[in-house]
C-alpha positions as CSV (number, residue, x, y, z in Angstrom):
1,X,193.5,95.4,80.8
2,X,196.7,93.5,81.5
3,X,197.8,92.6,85.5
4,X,199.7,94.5,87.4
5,X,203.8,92.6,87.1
6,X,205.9,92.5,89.7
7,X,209.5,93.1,88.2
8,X,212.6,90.7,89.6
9,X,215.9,92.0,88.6
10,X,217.5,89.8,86.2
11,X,214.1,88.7,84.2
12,X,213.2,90.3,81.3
13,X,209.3,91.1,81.2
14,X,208.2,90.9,77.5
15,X,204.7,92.8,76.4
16,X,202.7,91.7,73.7
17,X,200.1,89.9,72.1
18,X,201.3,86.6,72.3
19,X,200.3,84.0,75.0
20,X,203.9,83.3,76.4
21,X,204.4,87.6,76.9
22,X,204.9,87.8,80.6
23,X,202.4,90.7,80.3
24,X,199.5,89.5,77.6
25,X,198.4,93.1,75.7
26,X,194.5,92.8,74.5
27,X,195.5,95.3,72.3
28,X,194.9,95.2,68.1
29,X,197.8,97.8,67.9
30,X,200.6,95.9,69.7
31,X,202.4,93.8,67.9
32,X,202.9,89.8,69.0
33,X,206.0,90.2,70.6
34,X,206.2,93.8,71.5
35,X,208.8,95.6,74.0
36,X,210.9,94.2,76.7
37,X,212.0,95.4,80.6
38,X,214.9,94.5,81.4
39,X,217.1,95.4,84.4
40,X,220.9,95.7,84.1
41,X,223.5,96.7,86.9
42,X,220.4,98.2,88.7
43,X,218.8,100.4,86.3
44,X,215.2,99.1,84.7
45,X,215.0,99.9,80.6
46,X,212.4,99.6,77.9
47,X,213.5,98.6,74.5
48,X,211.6,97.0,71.5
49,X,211.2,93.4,70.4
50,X,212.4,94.1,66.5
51,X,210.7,96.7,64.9
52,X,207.4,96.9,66.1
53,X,205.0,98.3,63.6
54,X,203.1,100.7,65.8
55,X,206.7,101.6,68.5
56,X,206.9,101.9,71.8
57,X,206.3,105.2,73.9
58,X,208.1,106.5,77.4
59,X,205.5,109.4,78.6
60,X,204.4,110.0,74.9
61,X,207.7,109.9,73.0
62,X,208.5,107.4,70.7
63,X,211.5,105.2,71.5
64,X,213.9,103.7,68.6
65,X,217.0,102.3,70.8
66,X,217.1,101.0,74.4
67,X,215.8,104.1,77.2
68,X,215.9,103.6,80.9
69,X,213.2,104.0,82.9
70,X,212.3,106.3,85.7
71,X,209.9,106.0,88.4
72,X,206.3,107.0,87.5
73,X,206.9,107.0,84.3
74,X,204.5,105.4,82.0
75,X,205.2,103.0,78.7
76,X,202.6,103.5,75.4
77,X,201.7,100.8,73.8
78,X,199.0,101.4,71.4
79,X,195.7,102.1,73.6
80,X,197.3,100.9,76.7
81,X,199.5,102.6,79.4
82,X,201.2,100.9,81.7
83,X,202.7,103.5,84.9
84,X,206.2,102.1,85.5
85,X,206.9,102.1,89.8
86,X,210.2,101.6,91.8
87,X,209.1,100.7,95.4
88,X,210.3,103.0,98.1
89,X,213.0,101.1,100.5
90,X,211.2,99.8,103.7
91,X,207.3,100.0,101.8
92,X,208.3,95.8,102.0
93,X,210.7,93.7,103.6
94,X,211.2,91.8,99.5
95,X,213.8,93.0,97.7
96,X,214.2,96.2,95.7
97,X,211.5,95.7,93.1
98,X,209.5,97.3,89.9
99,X,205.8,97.2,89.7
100,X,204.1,97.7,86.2
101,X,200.2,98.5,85.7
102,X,198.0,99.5,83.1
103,X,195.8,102.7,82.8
104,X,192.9,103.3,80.6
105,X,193.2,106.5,79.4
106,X,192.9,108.6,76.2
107,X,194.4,111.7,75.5
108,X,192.1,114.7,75.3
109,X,192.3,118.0,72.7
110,X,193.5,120.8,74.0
111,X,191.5,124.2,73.5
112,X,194.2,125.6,70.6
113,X,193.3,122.0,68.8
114,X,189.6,122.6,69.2
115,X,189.6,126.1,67.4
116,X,191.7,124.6,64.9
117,X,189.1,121.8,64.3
118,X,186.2,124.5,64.2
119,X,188.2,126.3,61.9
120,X,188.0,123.6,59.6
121,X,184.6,122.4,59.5
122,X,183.7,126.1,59.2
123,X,185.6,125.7,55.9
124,X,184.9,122.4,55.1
125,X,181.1,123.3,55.1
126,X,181.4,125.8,52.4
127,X,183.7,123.5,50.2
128,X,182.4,122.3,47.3
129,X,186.3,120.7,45.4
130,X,187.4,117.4,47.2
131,X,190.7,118.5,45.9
132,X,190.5,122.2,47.8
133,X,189.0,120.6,50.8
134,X,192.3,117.9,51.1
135,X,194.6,120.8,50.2
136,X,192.5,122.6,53.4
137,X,193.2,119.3,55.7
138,X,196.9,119.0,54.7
139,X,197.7,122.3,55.4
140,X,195.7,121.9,59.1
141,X,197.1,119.3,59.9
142,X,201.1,120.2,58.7
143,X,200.5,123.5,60.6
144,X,199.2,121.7,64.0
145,X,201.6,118.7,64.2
146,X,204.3,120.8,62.8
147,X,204.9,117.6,60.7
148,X,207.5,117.9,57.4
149,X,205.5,116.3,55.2
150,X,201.5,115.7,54.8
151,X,200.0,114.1,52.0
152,X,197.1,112.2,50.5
153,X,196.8,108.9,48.7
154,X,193.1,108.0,46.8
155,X,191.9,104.8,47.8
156,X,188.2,105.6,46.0
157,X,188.3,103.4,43.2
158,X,184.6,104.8,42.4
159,X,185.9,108.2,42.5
160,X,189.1,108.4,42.5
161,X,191.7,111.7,43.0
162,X,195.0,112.9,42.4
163,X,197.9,112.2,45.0
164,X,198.0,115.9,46.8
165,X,201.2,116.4,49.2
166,X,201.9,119.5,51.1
167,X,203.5,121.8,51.0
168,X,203.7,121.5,47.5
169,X,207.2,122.5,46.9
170,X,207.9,118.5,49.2
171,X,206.7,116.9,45.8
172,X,209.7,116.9,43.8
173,X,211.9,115.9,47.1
174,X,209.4,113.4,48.7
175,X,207.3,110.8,47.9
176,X,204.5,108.9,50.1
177,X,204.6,105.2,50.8
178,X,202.8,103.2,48.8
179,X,203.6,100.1,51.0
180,X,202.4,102.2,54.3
181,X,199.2,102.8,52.2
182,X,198.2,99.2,51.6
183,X,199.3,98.3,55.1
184,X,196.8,101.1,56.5
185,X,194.5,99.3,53.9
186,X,194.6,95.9,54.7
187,X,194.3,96.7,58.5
188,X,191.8,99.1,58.5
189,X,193.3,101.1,61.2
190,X,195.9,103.7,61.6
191,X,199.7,102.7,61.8
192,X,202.2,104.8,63.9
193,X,205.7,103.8,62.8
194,X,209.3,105.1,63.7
195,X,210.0,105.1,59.6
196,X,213.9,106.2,60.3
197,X,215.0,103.1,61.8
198,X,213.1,100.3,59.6
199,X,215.9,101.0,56.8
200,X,214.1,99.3,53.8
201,X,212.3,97.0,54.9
202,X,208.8,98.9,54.3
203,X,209.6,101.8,51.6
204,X,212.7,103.4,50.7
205,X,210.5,106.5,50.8
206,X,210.4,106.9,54.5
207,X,214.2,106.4,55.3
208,X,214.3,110.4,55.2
209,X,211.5,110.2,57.7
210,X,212.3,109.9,61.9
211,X,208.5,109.4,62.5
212,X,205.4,109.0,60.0
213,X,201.9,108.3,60.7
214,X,199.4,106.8,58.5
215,X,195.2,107.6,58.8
216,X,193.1,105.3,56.9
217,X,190.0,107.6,55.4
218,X,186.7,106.1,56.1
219,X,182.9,106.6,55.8
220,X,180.1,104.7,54.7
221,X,181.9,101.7,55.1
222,X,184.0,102.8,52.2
223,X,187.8,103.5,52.1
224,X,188.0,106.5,50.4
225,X,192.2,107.3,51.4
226,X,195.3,107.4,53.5
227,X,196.4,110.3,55.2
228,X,200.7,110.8,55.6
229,X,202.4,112.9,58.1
230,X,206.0,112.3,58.5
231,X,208.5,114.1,60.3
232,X,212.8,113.8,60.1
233,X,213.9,115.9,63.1
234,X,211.0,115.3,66.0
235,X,209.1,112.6,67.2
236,X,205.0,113.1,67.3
237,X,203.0,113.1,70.3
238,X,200.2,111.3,71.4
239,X,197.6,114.6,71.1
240,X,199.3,114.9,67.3
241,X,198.1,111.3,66.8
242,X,194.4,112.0,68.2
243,X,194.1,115.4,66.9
244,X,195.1,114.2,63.0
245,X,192.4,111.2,63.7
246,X,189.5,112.9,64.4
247,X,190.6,115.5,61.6
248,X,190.5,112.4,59.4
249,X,187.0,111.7,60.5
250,X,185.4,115.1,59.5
251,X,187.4,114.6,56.4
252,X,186.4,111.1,55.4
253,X,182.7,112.3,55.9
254,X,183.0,115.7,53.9
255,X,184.7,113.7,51.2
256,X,182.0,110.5,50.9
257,X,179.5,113.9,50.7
258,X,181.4,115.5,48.1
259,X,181.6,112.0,46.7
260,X,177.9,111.6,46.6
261,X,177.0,114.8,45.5
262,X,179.2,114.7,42.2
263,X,177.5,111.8,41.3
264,X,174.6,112.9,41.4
265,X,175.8,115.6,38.8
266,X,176.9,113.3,36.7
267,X,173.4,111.6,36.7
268,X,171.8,114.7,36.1
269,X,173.9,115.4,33.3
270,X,173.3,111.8,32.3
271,X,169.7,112.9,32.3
272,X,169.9,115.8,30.2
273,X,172.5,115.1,27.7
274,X,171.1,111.4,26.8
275,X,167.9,110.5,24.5
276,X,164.9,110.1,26.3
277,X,164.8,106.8,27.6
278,X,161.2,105.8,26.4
279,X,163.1,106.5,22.7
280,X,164.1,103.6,21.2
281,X,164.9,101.5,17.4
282,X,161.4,101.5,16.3
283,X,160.8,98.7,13.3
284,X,160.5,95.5,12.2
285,X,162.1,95.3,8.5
286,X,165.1,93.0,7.8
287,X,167.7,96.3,8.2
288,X,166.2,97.0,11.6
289,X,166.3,93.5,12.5
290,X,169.5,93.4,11.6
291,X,170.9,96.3,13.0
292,X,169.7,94.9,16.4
293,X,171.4,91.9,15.7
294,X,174.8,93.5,15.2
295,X,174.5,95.6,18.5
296,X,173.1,92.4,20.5
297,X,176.6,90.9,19.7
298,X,179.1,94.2,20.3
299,X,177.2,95.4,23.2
300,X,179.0,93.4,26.3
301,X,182.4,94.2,24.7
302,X,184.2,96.7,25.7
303,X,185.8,97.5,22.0
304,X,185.3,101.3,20.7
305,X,182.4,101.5,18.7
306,X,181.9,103.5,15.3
307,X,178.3,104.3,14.2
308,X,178.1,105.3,10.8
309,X,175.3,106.7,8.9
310,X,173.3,109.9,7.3
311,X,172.1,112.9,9.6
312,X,169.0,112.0,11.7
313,X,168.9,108.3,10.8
314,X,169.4,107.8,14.9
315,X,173.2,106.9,15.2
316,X,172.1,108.4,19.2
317,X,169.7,105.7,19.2
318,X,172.0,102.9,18.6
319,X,174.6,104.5,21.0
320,X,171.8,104.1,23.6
321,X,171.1,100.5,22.7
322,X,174.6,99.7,23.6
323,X,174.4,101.1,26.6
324,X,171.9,99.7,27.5
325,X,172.6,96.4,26.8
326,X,176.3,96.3,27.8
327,X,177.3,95.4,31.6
328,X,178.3,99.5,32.3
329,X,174.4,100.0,31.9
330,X,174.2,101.2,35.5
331,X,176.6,103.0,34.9
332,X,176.8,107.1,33.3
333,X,176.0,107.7,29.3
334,X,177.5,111.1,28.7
335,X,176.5,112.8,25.3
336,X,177.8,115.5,23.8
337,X,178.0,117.0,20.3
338,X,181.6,117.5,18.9
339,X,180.2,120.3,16.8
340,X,178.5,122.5,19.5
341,X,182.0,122.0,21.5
342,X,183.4,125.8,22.2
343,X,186.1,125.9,20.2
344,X,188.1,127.9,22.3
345,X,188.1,125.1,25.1
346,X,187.5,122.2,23.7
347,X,190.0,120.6,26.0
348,X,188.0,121.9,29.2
349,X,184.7,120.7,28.0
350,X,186.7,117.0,27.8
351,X,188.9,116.7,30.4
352,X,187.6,119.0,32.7
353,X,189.7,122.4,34.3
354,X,191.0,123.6,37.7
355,X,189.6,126.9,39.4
356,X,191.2,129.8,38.1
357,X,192.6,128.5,34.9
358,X,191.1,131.1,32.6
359,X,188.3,133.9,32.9
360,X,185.1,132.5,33.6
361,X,186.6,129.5,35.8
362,X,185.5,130.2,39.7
363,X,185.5,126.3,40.3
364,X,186.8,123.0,39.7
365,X,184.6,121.2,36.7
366,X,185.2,117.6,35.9
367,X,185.0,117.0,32.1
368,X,182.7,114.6,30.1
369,X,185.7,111.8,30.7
370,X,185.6,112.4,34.3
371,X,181.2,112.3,34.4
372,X,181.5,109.2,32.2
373,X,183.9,107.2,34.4
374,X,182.6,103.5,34.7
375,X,180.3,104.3,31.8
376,X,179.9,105.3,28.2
377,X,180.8,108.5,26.4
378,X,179.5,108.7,23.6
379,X,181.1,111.7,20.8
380,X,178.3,112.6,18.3
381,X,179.9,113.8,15.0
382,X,183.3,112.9,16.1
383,X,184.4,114.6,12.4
384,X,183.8,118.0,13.8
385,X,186.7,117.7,16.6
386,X,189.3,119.6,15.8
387,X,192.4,118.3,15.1
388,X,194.8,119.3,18.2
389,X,192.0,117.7,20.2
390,X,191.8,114.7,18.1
391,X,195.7,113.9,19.6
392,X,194.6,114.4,22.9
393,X,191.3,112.1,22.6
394,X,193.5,109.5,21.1
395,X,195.9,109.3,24.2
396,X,193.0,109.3,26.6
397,X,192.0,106.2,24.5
398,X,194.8,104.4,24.5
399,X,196.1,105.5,28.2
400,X,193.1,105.7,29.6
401,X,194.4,109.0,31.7
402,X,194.3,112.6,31.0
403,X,194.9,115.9,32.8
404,X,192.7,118.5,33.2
405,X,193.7,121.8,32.4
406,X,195.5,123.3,35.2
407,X,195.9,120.5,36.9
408,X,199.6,118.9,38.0
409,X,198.4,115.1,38.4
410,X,196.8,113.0,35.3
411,X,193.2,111.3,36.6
412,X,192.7,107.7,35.7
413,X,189.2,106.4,34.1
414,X,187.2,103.8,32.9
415,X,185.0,104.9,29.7
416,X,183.8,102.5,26.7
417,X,184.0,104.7,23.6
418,X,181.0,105.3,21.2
419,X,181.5,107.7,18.5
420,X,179.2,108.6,15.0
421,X,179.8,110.7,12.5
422,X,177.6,111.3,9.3
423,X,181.0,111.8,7.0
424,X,183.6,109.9,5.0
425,X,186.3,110.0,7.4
426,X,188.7,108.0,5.3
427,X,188.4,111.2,3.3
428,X,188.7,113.4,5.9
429,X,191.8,112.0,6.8
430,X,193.0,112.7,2.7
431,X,192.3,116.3,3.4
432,X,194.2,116.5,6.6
433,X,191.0,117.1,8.7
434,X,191.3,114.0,10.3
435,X,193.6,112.0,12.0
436,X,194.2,108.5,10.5
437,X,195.5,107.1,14.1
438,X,192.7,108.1,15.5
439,X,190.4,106.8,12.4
440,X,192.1,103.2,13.4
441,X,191.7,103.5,17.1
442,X,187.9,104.1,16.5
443,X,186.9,101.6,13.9
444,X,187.5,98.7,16.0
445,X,184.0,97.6,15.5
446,X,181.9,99.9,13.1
447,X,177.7,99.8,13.0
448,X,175.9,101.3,9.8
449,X,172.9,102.6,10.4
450,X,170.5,102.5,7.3
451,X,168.8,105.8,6.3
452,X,165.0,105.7,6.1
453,X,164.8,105.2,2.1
454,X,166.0,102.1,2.3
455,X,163.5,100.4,5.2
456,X,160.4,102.4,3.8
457,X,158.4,99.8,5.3
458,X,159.1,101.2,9.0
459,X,157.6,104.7,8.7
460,X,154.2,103.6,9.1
461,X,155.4,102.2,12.9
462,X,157.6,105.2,12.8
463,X,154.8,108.0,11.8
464,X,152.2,106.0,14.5
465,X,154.9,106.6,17.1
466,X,155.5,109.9,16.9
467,X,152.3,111.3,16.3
468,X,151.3,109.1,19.5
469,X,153.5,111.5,21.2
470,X,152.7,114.4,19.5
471,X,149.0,113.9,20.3
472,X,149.6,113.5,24.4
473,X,151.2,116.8,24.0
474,X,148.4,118.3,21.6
475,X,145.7,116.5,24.0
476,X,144.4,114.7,21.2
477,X,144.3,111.6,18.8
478,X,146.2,112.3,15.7
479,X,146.2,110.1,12.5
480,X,147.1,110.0,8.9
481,X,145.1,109.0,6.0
482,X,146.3,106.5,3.4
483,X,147.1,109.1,1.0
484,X,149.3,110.6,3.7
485,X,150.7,107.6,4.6
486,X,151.3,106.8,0.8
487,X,153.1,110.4,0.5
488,X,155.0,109.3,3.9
489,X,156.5,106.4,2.0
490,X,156.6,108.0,-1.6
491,X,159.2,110.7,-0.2
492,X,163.2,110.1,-0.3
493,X,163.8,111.7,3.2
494,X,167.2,113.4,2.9
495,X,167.0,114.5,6.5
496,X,165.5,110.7,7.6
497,X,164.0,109.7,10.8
498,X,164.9,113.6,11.9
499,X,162.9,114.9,9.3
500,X,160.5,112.9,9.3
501,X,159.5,113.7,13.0
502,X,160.1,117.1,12.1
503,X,157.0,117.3,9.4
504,X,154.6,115.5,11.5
505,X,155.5,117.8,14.3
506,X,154.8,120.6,11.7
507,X,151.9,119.0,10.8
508,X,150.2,118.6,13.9
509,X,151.0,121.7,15.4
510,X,149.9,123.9,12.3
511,X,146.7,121.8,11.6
512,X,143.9,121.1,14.2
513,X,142.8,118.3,12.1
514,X,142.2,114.9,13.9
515,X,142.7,113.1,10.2
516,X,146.2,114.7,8.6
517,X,145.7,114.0,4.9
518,X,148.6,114.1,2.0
519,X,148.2,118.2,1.6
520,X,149.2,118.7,5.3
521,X,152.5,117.4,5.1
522,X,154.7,120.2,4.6
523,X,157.1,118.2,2.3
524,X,157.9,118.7,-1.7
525,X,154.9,117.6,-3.7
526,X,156.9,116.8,-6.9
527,X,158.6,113.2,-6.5
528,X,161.0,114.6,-9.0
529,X,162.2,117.5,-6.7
530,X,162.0,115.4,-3.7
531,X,164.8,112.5,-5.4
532,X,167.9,113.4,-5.1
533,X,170.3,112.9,-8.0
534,X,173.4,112.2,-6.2
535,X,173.7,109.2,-3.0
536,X,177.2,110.6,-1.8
537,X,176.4,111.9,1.7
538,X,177.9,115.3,1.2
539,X,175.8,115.8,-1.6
540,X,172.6,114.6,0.5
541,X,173.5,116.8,3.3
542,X,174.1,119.7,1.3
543,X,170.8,119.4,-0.4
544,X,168.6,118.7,2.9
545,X,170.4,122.2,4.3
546,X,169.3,124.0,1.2
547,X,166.0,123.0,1.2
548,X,165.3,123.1,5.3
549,X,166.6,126.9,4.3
550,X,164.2,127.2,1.5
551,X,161.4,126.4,3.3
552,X,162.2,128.3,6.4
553,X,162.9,131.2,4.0
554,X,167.2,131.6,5.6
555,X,165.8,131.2,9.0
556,X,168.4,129.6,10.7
557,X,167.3,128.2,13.9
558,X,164.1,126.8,12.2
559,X,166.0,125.0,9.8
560,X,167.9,123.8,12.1
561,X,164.5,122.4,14.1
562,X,163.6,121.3,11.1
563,X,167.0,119.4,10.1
564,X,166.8,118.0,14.2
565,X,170.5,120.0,15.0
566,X,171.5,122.5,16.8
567,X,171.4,126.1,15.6
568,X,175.0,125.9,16.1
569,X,175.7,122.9,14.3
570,X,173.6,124.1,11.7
571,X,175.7,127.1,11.2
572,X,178.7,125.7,11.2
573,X,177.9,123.3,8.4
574,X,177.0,125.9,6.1
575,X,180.3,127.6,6.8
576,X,182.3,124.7,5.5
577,X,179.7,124.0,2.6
578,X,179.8,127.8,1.8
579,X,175.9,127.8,1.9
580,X,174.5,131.5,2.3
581,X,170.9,132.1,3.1
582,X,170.9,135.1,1.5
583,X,171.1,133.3,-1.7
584,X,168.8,130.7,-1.4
């Protein structure tokens, strides 16, 4: 607390930080050299040292030019007031004289500001959208100060959100300052600033401004934005100043909540949409060793990543494995199946979409880009995207921002790229259902997966796996006989790894046998019927649906158990292979 000062006419005082001040502030929001008192032909004024960053007050109003100063009143300086005193004549034989001290004080909320602030934490409780919730605090905060303009600035980079200013119509007149932002930043603290006389100096954005405040956003030790309230034709008060901070501190705190609990979404999702983490490449021929090889060296990149290879050979698996290995492994894998995508809103399931877009949306969702941000996503038959979608994934790739729909303002992420697809694309993209662009954009690096007729030599480890985990479910110990094996390795397995976990599953569930021999394996007996003319992959998928139909007898969600896809995946293959059950 700084001395009281007697004033002499015809010496300045100077206030400030600095040493050589007359009166030395203690105070992180005045500047160095501050304000100045000054007497001249026998009136005492108050006028700033330059343009001091957080301005000088006269009982609460800002100043921007030279005022004179009246007995009793009191000069703001950040935290500190200093009451300004003429001495009476005759209260001392010195000459006429000024007398300035300091005064701890705060200023209070008033009962109007307190039911405003209940009002809002009322609200703010039941808010589930960050965006709704700053929209909620803007619109407080505009209505109590009486401020122009109010607006919000993301400084989450974990999470971060849209610049919101309201009202909304200011957005195409005003823009916040960017400069005031980092300032707010680098300080940690708020800044009070009269933005109508600093010209250019700090933004060209606030020379439509006469006052502007900026509220750094805080909690968990985490700077999660900067609140702006300007104003071109009134000055703010100290109670606007106090009021908008401890508004900012319920905000900060509902936000790093909201912050934490979508995150914890996304790892829920994470849970659910991924493979099973105790799943994993299981083998030890020269193709497996190999594959492992190739995602060993692509895994800390951060190129786009194609995996190739037939249904069910585990192109999920290998997405996993890069994951895993790659320095976004704490981070979200998001899965999702291009195929089972609603093909009415493929777009929402992506990129996410605003309350009230369409029928059905009575919230704010963030899409798979959004839950994978920092992470992977990885696109499982990327083939099956449709093609207006395909232009939009292909900007998100190489911009790296998209818009949800119904939203004004693009988000910015950070996702690695795995997709996999069981089809030719290069021909794909000869029949038009395919874009080439996006073709190139994903075959930066490309990993074939081999199917399980050519590493025969794995499905023992395989088969001992999975009937390992078949037999905790079953409650007991579950093995094949040599003949079984012998079948295992005989077979061509059109359907792979898939199918194969499919018929021991089969197997094991039908049969109460501890020994599974050859005969319990519901698979073709005949080598011949089991070998399938043709290698192309078409023809191979073609011929697994018909026969996963066969034996099912056109039952389409066992087939598709059996085949290890979704019913709807299922269905819509046959649709584009013209495959009808009823024919079988």
């Amino acid at each position: 607390m700084p001395p009281s000062c007697e004033l002499i006419p015809g010496q300045p005082v100077t206030l400030g930080r600095h040493r050589n001040n007359t009166i030395i502030l203690r105070d992180e929001h005045a500047s160095r050299w501050h304000a100045v008192v000054v007497n001249e032909g026998g009136h005492w004024y108050v006028n700033n040292i330059g343009v001091p960053i957080n301005g000088t007050r006269v009982n609460g109003e800002r100043i921007g030019q030279q005022v004179e100063l009246a007995d009793g009143q009191q000069i703001g300086i950040g935290d500190t007031l200093l009451r300004f005193r003429i001495e009476k004549p005759g209260e001392t034989s010195a000459p006429a004289s000024a007398s300035a001290s300091s005064e701890a004080q705060t200023t209070p909320l008033q009962g109007d500001e307190l039911t405003v602030l209940c009002n809002f934490l009322m609200q703010s409780v039941e808010q589930a959208d960050a965006r709704t919730l700053i929209l909620q605090a803007l619109e407080t905060i505009q209505q109590q100060t009486r401020a122009t303009l109010v607006g919000f600035l993301s400084l989450d980079a974990d999470a971060p959100l849209p610049k919101i200013i309201w009202p909304e119509q200011a957005q195409v007149d005003f823009q916040l300052s960017r400069q005031l932002t980092q300032q707010v930043q680098v300080e940690g603290r708020t800044v009070w600033i009269a933005a109508g006389a600093i010209g250019e100096s700090l933004s060209d954005s606030l020379g439509a401004f006469r006052d502007a405040l900026c509220i750094p956003l805080r909690a968990a030790g985490t700077a999660l934005g900067a609140l702006h309230v300007y104003k071109s034709q009134s000055v703010f008060q100290e109670r606007h100043l106090r009021f908008c901070e401890v508004l900012a501190g319920y905000l900060a705190s509902s936000l790093n909540v909201l912050r934490a609990r979508r995150s914890l979404e996304a790892e829920n999702s994470r849970l659910r949409d991924r493979v099973s983490s105790s799943e994993e490449l299981i083998g030890n021929s020269n193709q497996l060793r190999a594959l492992r090889q190739i995602i060993g060296r692509v895994a800390s990149r951060n190129s786009t990543v194609l995996v190739r290879g037939e249904s069910g050979v585990g192109k999920e698996l290998v997405a996993l494995a890069l994951h895993r290995q790659s320095p976004r492994r704490d981070g979200p894998l998001v899965a999702v199946n291009c195929a089972a995508i609603a093909a009415t809103l493929p777009e929402a399931e992506l990129f996410g979409h605003r309350k009230g877009t369409f029928t059905g949306a009575d919230r704010d969702r963030p899409g798979l880009f959004q839950q994978a941000d920092e992470g992977t996503l990885f696109l499982d038959e990327i083939g099956e995207l449709p093609l207006d979608c395909q232009a939009k994934l292909l900007r998100v790739m190489e911009s790296h921002t998209f818009r949800p729909v119904g939203a004004t303002q693009e988000i910015r992420v950070d996702v690695r790229i795995v997709a996999a697809t069981n089809r030719e694309l290069e021909e794909e993209v000869r029949k038009g259902k395919f874009r080439q662009d996006l073709l190139y954009r994903l075959q930066v690096i490309q990993v074939e997966v081999p199917a399980l007729r050519q590493h025969p030599d794995d499905i023992p480890l395989l088969a001992a796996y999975f009937l390992e985990k078949l037999g905790r479910e079953c409650r007991r110990t579950v093995r094949l006989s040599p003949e079984a094996l012998s079948r295992l390795q005989g077979y061509s397995w059109p359907g792979n790894i898939r199918q194969l976990r499919a018929v021991l599953e089969s197997a094991v569930v039908v049969s109460d046998k501890s020994m599974l021999d050859a005969d319990d394996l519901p698979i073709p007996a005949d080598q011949h019927e089991a070998i399938v003319p043709s290698l192309n992959l078409e023809d191979l998928e073609t011929w697994a649906i018909r026969q996963a139909l066969r034996q099912t007898k056109g039952n389409v969600s066992k087939a598709a158990r059996i085949l290890g896809v979704v019913r709807d995946t299922l269905t819509s293959k046959m649709k584009r292979k013209d495959i009808n059950r009823e024919s079988l």
